[in-house]
N, C-alpha and C positions, 0 to 999 in steps of 0.2 A: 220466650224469645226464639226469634226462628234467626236464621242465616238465608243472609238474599247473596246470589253471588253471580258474576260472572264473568267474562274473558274479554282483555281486550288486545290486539295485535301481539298474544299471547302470553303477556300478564293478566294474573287467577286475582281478583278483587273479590272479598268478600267481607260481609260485613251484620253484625246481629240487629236487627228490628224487632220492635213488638208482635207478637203475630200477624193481627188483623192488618198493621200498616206494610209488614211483609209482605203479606198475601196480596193486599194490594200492589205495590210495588212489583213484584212477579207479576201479577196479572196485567199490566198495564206495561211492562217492557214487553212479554210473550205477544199482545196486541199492537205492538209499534214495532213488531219484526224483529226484536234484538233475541237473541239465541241464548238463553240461559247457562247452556252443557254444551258451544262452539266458542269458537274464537270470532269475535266480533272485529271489525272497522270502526274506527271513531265517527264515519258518518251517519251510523245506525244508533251510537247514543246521541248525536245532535240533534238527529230527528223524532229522537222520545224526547228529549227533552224541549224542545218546540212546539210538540203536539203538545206538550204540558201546559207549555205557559200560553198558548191557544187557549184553551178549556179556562186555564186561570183568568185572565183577560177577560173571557164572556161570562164569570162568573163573578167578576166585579162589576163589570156593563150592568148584570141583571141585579144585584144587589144594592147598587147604583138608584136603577128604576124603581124598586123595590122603595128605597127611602123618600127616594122623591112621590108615590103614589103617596104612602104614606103620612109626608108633611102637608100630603092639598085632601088629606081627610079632614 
């Protein structure tokens, strides 16, 4: 278990995940801007979490197409 943490309008959030989903989860806030080790603005986790559910959305769309290729086999 790792500890994912980080700051918002200067309350400390921390919180233990699995590693791997950790690691993720750090690595995918560090690439949406959000500041691990600063004090963040709520609109910097709005927009991790938007980009999120962007990716999630086109990852249904293609799962989607996925089923449908597969039921005209």
């Amino acid at each position: 278990m790792k500890d994912v943490g980080l700051t918002v309008c200067g309350k400390r959030y921390e919180i233990k995940l699995e590693d791997a989903f950790a690691d993720f989860v750090n690595r995918d806030l560090k690439e949406a801007g959000v500041e691990l080790n600063k004090d963040n603005t709520p609109d910097k986790l709005l927009k991790a979490y938007l980009r999120l559910a962007k990716q999630a959305t086109s990852y249904e769309d293609e799962i989607e197409l996925l089923i449908e290729t597969l039921d005209n086999l």
